[in-house]
C-alpha positions in Angstrom: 134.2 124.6 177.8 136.9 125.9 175.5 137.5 121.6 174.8 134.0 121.4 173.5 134.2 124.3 171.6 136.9 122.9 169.2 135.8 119.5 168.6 134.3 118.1 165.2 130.2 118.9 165.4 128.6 115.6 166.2 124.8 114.2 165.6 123.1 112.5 168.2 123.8 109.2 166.4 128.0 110.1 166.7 128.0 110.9 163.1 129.9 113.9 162.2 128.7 114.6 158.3 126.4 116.5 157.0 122.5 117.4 158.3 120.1 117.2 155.9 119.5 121.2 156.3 123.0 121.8 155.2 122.2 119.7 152.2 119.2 121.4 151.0 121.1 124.3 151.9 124.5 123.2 149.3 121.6 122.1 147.0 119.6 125.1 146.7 123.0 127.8 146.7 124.5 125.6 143.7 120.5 126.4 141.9 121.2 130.2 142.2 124.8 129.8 140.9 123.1 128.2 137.8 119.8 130.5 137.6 122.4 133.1 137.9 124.2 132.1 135.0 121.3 131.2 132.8 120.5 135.3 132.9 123.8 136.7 131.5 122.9 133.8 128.9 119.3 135.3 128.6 120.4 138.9 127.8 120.9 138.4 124.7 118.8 139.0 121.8 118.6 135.9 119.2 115.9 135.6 116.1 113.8 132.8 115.0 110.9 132.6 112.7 107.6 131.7 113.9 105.3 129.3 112.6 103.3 131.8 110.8 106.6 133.2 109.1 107.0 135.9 110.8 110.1 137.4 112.8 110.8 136.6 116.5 113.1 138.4 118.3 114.2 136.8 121.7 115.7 138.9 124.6 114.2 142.1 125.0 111.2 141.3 127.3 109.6 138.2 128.6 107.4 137.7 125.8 109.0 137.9 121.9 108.6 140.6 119.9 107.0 139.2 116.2 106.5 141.2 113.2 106.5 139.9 109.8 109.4 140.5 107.5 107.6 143.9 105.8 106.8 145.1 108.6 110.3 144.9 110.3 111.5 146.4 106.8 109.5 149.4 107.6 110.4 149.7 111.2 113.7 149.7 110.4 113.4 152.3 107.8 112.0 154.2 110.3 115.4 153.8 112.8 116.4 157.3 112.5 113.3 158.9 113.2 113.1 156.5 116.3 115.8 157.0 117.8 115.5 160.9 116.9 111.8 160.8 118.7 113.2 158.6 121.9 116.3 161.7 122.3 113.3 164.5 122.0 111.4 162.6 124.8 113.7 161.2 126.8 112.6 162.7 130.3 109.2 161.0 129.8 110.2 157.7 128.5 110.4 155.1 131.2 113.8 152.9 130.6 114.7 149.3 132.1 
């Protein structure tokens, strides 16, 4: 029992590679290694200007976030008062 235990896996043909399961299998582990790596890529935020002229910004949720220059101007005028707003309500702000 022990002998048959030890020897090389072999197919009904004799061969002794690879089933096409274990193919798949390599295939479809070596797809997550790459998905995988596409999201640390994905997590960051990049900028690009829409066909309307506006401002994109990539990388904060599925979906880009697009305001026109002005209004980014004002938003960002605003970043103290925003971030002072988001402290004073933190327990009821949801964050991912």
């Amino acid at each position: 029992m022990t002998e048959t235990m030890n020897r090389p896996a072999t197919r009904p043909n004799g061969a002794t590679g690879k089933t096409q399961a274990e193919k798949d299998l390599a295939a479809a582990l070596a797809k997550v290694a790459e998905l995988e790596a596409k999201l640390t890529v994905k997590n960051t935020i990049s900028f690009k200007v829409s066909e309307k002229g506006a401002v994109s910004v990539y990388g904060l949720q599925r979906m880009p976030v697009t305001l026109y220059a002005e209004q980014f101007i004002r938003l960002l005028e605003k970043a103290d008062d925003i971030k002072g707003f988001i402290r004073a309500n933190k327990s009821a702000l949801s964050f991912k």
